[in-house]
C-alpha positions in Angstrom: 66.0 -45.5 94.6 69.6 -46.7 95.5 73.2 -44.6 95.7 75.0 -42.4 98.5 73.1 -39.6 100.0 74.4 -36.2 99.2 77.4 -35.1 101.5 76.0 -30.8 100.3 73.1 -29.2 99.2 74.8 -28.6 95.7 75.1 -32.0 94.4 71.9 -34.4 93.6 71.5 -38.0 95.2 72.3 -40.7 92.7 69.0 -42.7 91.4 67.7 -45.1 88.9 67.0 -44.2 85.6 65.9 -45.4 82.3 67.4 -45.4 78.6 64.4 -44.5 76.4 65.9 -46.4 73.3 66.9 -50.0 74.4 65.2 -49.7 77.8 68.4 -50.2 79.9 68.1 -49.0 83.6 71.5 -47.3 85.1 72.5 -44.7 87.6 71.8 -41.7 86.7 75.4 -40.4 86.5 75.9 -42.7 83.8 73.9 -41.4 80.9 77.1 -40.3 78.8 79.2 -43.4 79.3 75.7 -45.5 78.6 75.6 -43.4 75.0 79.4 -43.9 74.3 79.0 -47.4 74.4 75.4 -48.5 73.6 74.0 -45.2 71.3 77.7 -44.3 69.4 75.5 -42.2 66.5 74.1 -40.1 69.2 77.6 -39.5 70.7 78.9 -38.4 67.1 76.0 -35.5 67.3 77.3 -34.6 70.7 73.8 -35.9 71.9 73.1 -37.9 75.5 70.8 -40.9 75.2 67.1 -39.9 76.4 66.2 -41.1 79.9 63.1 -41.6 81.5 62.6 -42.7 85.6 61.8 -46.7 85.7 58.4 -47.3 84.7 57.8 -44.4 83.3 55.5 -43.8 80.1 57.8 -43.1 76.6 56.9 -39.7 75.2 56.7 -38.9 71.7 59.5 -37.0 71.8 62.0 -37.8 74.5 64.1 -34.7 74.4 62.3 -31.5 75.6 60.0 -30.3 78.6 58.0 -27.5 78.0 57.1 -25.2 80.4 53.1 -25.0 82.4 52.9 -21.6 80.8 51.2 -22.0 78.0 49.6 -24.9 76.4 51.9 -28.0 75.0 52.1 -28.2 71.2 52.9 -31.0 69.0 56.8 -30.9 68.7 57.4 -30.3 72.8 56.5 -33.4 74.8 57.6 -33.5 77.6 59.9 -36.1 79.3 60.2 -34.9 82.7 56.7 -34.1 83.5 56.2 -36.7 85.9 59.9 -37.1 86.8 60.5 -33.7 87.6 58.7 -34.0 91.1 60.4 -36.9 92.1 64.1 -35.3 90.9 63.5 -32.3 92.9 62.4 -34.1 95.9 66.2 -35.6 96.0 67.6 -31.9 95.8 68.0 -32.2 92.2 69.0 -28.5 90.6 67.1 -27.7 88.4 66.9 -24.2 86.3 63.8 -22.3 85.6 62.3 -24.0 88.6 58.9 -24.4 87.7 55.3 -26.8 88.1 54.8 -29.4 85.4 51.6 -30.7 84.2 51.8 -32.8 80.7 50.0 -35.3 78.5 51.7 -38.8 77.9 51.8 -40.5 74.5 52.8 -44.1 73.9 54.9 -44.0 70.3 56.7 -46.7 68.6 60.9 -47.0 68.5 60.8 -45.7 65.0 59.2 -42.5 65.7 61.5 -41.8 68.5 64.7 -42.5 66.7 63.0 -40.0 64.1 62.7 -37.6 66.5 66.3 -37.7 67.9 68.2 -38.2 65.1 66.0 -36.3 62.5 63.5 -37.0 60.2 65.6 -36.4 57.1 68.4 -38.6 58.4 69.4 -41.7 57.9 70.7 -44.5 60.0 72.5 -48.2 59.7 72.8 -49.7 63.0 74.5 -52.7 61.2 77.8 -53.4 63.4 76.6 -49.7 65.0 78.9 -50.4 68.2 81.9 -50.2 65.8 81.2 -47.8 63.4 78.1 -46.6 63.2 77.0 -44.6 59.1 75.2 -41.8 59.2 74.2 -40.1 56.4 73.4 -36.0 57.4 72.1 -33.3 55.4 72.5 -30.0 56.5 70.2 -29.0 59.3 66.5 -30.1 60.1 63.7 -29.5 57.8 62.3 -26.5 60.3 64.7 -24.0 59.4 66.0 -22.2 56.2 65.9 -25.2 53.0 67.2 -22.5 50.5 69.2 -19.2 49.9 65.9 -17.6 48.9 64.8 -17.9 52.7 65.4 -16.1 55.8 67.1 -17.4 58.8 64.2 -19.1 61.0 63.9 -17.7 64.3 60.9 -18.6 65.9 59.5 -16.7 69.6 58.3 -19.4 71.5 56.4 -19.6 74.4 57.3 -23.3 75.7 61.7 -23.9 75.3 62.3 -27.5 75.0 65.1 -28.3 77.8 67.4 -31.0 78.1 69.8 -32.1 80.8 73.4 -30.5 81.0 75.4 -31.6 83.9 73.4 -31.7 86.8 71.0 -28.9 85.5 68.4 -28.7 83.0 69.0 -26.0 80.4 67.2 -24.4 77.6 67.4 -22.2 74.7 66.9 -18.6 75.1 65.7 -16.1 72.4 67.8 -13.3 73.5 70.5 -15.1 71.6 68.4 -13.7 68.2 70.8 -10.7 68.2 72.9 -12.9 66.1 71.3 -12.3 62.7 72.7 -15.4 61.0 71.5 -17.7 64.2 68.4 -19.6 63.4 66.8 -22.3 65.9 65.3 -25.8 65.4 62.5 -26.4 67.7 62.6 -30.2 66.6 66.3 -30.9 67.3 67.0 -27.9 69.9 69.8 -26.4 68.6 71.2 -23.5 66.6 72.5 -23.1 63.0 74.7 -20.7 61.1 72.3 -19.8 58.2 75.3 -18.3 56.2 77.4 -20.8 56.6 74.7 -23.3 55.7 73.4 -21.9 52.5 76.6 -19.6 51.5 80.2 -21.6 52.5 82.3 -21.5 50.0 82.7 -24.8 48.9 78.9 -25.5 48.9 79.3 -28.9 49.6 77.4 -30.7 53.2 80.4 -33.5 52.6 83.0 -31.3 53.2 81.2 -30.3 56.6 80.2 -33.3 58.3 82.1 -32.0 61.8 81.2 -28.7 61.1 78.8 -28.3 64.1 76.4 -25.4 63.0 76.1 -26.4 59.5 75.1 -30.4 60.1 74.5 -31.2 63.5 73.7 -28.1 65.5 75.3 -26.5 68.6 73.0 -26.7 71.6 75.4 -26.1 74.6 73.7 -23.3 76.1 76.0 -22.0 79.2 78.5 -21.4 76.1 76.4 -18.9 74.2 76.8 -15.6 76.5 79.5 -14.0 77.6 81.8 -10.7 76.3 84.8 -13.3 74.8 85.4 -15.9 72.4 86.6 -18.2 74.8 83.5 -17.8 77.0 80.8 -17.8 74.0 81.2 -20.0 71.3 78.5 -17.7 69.2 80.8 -15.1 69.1 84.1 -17.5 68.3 81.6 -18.7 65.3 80.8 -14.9 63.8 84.5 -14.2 64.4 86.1 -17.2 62.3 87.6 -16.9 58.6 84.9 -19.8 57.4 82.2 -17.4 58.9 83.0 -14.3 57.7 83.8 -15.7 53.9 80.2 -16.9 53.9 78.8 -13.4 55.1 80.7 -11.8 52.0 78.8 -14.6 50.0 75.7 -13.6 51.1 76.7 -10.3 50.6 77.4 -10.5 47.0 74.5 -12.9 46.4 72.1 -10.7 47.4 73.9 -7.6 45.2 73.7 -10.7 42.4 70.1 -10.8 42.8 69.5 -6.2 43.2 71.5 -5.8 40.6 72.0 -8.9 37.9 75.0 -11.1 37.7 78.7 -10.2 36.9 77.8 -11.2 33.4 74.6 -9.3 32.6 76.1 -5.9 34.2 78.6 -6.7 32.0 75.9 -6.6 29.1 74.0 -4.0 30.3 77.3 -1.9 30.2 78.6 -3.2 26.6 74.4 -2.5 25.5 74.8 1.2 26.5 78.0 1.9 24.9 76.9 0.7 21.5 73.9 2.8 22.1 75.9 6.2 22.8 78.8 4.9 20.1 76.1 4.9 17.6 74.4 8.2 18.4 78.1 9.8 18.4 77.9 8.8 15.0 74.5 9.5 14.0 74.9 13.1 14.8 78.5 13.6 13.1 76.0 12.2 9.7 73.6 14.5 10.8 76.1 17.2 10.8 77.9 15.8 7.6 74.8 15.8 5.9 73.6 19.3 7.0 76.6 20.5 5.7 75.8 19.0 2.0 73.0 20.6 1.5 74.0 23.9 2.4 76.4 23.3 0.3 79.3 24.6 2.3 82.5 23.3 2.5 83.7 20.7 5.5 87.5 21.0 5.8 89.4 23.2 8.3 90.0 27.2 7.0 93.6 28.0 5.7 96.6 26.7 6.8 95.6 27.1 10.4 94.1 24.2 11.9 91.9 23.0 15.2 93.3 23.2 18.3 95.5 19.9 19.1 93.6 19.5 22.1 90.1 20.1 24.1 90.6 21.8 27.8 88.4 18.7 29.7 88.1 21.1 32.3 86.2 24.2 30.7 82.5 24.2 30.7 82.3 25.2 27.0 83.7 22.4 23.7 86.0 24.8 21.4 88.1 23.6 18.5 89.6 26.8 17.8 88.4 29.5 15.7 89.7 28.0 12.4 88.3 24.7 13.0 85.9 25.0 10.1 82.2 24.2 9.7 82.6 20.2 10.5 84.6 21.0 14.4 82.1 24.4 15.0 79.1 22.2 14.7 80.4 19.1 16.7 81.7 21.4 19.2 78.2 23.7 19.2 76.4 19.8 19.4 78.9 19.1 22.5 77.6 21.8 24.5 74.0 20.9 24.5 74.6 16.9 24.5 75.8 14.7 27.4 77.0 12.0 25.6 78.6 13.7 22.8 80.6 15.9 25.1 82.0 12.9 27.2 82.9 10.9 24.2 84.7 14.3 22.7 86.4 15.1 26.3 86.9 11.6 27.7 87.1 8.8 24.0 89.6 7.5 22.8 92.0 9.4 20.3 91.7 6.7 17.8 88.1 6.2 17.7 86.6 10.1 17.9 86.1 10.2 14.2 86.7 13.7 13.3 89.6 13.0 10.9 88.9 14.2 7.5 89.5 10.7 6.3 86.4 9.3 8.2 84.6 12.0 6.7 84.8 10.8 3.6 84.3 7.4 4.5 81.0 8.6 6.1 80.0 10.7 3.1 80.3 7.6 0.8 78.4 5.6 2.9 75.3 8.1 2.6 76.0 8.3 -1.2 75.6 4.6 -1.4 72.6 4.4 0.6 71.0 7.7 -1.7 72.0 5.6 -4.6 70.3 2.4 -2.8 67.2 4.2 -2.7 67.8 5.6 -6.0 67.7 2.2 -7.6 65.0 0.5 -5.6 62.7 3.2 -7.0 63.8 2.7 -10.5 63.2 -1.1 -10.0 59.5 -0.3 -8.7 59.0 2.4 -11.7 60.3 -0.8 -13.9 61.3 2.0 -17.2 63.6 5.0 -16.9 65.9 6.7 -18.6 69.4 7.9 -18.6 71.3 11.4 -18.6 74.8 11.8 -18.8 77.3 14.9 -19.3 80.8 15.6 -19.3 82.1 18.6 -17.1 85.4 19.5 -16.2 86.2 20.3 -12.3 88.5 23.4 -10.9 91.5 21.0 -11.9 90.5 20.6 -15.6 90.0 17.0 -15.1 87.3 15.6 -17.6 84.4 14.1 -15.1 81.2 11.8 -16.0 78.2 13.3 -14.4 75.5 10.7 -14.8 71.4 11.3 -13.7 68.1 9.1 -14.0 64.7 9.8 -15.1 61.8 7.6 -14.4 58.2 7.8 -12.9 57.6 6.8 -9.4 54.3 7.2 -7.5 52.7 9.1 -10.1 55.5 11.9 -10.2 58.2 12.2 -12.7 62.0 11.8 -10.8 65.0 13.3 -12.1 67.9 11.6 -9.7 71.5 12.4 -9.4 73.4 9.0 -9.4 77.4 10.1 -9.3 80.2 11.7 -10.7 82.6 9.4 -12.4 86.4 10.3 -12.9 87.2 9.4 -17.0 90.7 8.0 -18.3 89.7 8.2 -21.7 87.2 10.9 -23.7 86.4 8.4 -26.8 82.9 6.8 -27.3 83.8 3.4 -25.9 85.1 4.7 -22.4 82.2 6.9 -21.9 79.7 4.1 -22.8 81.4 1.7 -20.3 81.2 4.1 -17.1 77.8 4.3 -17.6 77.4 0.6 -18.2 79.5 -0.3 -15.3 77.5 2.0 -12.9 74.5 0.6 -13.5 74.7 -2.8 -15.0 74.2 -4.8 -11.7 71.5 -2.9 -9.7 69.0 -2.1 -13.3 67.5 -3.9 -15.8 69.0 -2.4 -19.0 66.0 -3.7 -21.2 63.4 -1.3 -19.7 66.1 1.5 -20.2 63.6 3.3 -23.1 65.8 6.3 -23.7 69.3 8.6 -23.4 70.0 12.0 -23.5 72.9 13.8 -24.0 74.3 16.9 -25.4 75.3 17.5 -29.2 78.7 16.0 -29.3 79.2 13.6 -32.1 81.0 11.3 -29.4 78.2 10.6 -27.5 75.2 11.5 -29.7 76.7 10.2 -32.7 74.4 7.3 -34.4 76.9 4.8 -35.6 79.9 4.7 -33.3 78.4 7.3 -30.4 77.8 6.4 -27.0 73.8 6.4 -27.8 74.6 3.4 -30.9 76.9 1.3 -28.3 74.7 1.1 -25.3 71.6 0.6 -27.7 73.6 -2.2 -29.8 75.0 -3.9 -26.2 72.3 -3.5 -23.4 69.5 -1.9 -24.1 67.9 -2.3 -27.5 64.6 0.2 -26.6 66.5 3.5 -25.7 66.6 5.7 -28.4 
């Protein structure tokens, strides 16, 4: 070896060395100028040029030395096995000083540019001295491919080492306190995993420079220390990129416990239908409990329900002249979760307790009576019809109207309605009970009428009995 011998212990004696990729031998101070100017795509990674003493074997993967530990494994060749004697014999430090013994394998240029540059990366060395292209993705293939996996961080029992200075440094595992850090063994560095699988643009373009998303940060002596400014691991977890990529993850991961924005919001729309239509099931219920016992609904008197409900007492109370509607709701309340809340906490507009919607909701279970009414009739195929004319509390003339037919071997006598009449001649009665029933029977297997002794409807030649019989239905006598 040539150079100037070393004035102090602390600095190494200059000697010969050997470029592993176009096999140019130079001092050995010159490794990064000889990468700046002959290896510009390893320079752009922050990488130095693999170097191997004069003569020396080429390893499979110029990079790393393992340590005598434990036995060598297929990604940690080692290129200062037989180097590291001669290095230390010129007062080279070295850290970790420790006894080498490893294998050499002979591999072709193309496997070694695949080792240093990656085997998922590609390279065009066209004009490469100028402007070297590079096309990255976003780490090696040994650590985390998706969101679905965990950050890599593997315990190993042989580091891979590579110069730094005049010392040979090495990854160390005590660095794994940093959940999001994982390690590639293949390119010896470290990666953000949140800021690889959760940045918020999502795009490896936009993050080219970015070091621990792309190319990976392997400058050890920066990764300890108490500040930002002496660990560049901690200036990482503290910056604004970093931490919008931990909320990411954050909210990813309550994505995948707890469904997306848009199906919570479906779950939540789901269950209020569900309790919006048992709030209304159980004023029917009550409606129709109150039908047939044949009790009236409305509020008692001219003193009405209390204009509000106290959210804070235990008990539901409408007041003690609510009437028999509010006393059952509020008795219902007290035993029910759902129908107290929507009572205590729903809308004023949509509670339902008006006696408006009460009606509404009476007529809708008198059309669906009705309904049934006339599906039976249809399946009996002959009935016939009963009609009467009473007067209510008002004296207003009213057309009560009824059904008789077999069904299922039993004789049915049904209560369709009570019609309102604006006229008490033959002619008006027979078109209520036409109109009633003219689209949901079949008039011609209506086989007879019955009605009481007045001329007006019993009569035989201008009678309500002749009319339908002439117009509709020819067999009910």
């Amino acid at each position: 070896m040539s150079g100037k011998q070393n004035t102090g212990g602390a600095k190494c004696k200059r000697y010969k060395v050997q470029c592993s990729l176009c096999n140019d031998i130079f001092d050995c101070d010159y490794v990064k100028k000889h990468t700046v100017s002959k290896h510009p795509e390893l320079q752009k990674q922050s990488r130095l040029a693999p170097v191997i003493l004069p003569g020396e074997l080429k390893r499979k993967n110029p990079w790393t030395a393992c340590s005598s530990k434990s036995k060598r494994t297929d990604f940690c060749a080692d290129f200062c096995d037989s180097s590291r004697s001669s290095v230390e014999s010129e007062n080279v430090n070295i850290d970790n000083d420790e006894n080498y013994d490893g294998d050499t394998d002979d591999c072709d240029d193309d496997m070694e540019l695949e080792n240093i540059l990656g085997t998922k990366t590609d390279v065009n060395f066209t004009n490469a001295t100028n402007n070297a292209c590079i096309s990255i993705l976003s780490g090696p293939e040994d650590i985390s491919r998706s969101r679905n996996c965990k950050p890599v961080q593997p315990i190993l029992e042989r580091i891979p080492k590579h110069k730094d200075g005049d010392r040979f440094r090495s990854f160390n595992s005590k660095v794994y306190h940093f959940k999001w850090l994982e390690y590639s063994v293949s390119q010896d560095s470290v990666f953000c995993y949140y800021c690889r699988h959760f940045s918020e643009n999502g795009s490896i373009s936009d993050y080219k420079c970015d070091t621990f998303i792309v190319t990976g940060y392997r400058q050890w002596k920066k990764c300890y220390g108490k500040s930002e400014k002496e660990n560049r691991l901690l200036k990482h977890q503290l910056s604004f990129s970093h931490c919008k990529a931990v909320a990411n993850y954050e909210a990813y991961n309550s994505t995948l416990e707890k469904g997306s924005v848009i199906s919570q919001i479906s779950k939540e729309h789901a269950m209020l239908i569900k309790e919006n239509r048992h709030y209304l099931v159980t004023l029917c219920e009550i409606l129709l409990t109150i039908a047939q016992q044949k009790i009236g609904v409305r509020e008692s008197g001219s003193l009405f329900r209390a204009s509000a409900i106290d959210i804070e007492s235990e008990s539901i109370d409408y007041g003690p002249h609510s009437g028999n509607f509010l006393s059952l709701l509020a008795l219902v309340g007290n035993h029910d979760e759902v129908i107290a809340r929507r009572i205590r906490h729903g809308p004023g507009n949509a509670k339902y307790t008006h006696h408006s919607v009460q009606n509404a909701l009476l007529d809708i279970m008198a059309d669906e009576v009705k309904n049934k009414i006339f599906e039976e009739m249809q399946a009996a195929e002959y009935f016939a019809i009963l009609a009467d004319e009473p007067k209510d509390l008002s004296k207003k003339e009213q057309l009560s109207i009824a059904v008789r037919y077999l069904y299922d071997g039993n004789i049915h006598e049904e209560f369709l309605c009570i019609e309102e009449l604006e006229t008490l001649d033959a002619e008006g009665l027979s078109s209520k009970i036409i109109n009633v029933m003219k689209d949901r029977v079949n008039f011609q297997n209506c086989i007879g009428q019955a009605y009481d002794g007045a001329s007006v409807v019993s009569g035989k030649h201008a009678g309500v009995n002749a009319i339908i019989k002439d117009r509709v239905a020819p067999l009910a006598n």
